[in-house]
N, C-alpha and C positions, 0 to 999 in steps of 0.2 A: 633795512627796515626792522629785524630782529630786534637791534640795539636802541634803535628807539624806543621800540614799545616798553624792553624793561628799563629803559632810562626812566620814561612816563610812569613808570610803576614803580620804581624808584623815589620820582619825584611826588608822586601824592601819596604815597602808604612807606615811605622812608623812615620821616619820624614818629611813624606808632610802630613799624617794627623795631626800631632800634629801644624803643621806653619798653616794649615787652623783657627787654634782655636784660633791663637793669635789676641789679641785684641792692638792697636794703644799705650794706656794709659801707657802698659808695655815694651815701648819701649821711653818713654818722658826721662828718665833719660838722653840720649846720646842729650838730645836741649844743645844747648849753643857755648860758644866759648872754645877751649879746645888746651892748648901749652906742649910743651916739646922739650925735646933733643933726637939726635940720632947723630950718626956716620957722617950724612950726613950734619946734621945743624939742624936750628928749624923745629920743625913738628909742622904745626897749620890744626885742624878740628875744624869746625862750623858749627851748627847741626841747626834747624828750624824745627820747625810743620808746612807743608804747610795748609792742612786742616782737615778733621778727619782720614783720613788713610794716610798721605802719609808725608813723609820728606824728607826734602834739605838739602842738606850738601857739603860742598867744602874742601879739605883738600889742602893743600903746604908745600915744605919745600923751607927754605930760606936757601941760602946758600952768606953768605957776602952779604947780601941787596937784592941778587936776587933771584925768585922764580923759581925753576930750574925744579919740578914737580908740574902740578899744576892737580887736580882732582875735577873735578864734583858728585854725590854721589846720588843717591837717593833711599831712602827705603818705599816701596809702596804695597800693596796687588795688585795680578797679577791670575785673575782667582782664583784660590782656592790655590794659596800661596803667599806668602811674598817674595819679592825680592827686592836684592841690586844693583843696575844697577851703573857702574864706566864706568867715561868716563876720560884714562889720556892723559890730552895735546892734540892734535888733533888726539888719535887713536879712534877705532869703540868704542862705549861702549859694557863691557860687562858686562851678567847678573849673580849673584851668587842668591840661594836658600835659605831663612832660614831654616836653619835642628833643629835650638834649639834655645829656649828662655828661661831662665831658670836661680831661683836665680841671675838676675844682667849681665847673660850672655849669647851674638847673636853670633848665628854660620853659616856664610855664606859658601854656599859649591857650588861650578861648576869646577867638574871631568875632565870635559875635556880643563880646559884652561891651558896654560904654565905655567905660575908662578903669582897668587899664585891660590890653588885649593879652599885654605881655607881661609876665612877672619873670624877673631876673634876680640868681643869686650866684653873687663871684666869690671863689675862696682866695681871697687875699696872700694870706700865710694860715700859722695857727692861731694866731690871734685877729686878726680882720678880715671881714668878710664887707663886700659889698651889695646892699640891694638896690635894685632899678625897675622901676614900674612905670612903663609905657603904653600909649596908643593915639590913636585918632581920635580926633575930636569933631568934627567933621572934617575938612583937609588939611586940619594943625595935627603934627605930629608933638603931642604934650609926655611930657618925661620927669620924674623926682628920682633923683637918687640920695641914698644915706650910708657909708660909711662907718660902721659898725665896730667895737673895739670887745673881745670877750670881756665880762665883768663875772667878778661871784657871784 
């Protein structure tokens, strides 16, 4: 019965103990300027260390010269976690959780928003990284991802 309970306890309060533990340094990979293609046109993110916990970051796609999405981004320690706060174009920003850091990859989670639930970033190499933003749409599980290349 023991090993249940802390299984259970495990299983719901796992991944906010494990983001309190993350430390800044292992999150530096995602600094820089970072391009690629999609469906839509060019996807550009650009990543900064503001100070010792906390980072800025802007993403856009261009589509024919104009920037048709533009996003604000910040990844910060919030209380006793790690959160990614997006703000697109003039809507509220909203907040995702880090649930995982691990081997080269951030997994942002907030259950209760529309689309997407989950934001994903994979470290490729030094040079590519992969994003993936997924969720439910009612019982469609909808997903984009963009494969990112560093640029200067």
């Amino acid at each position: 019965m023991k090993t249940h309970v802390y299984g259970l306890i495990l299983c719901l309060f796992g991944p906010a103990l494990q983001a309190q533990f993350v430390k800044a340094d292992s999150i530096d990979w995602l600094i820089g300027n970072w391009k690629g293609r999609s469906q839509e046109g060019i996807v550009i993110e650009k990543w900064k260390r503001m100070d010792n916990d906390s980072f800025i970051g802007e993403g856009y796609i261009v589509v024919q010269g104009d920037s048709v999405v533009r996003e604000h981004i910040v990844i910060m320690p919030f209380s006793k976690f790690w959160v990614y706060i997006a703000q697109v174009n003039q809507q509220p920003p909203v907040l995702f959780t880090l649930v995982k850091n691990e081997n080269g990859k951030l997994i942002f989670e907030n259950k209760e928003h529309d689309f997407p639930q989950r934001i994903i970033y994979s470290r490729l190499d030094e040079a590519r990284l992969k994003i993936r933003v997924e969720g439910y749409v009612g019982r469609t599980l909808n997903k984009d991802e963009y494969e990112l290349v560093r640029s200067p």
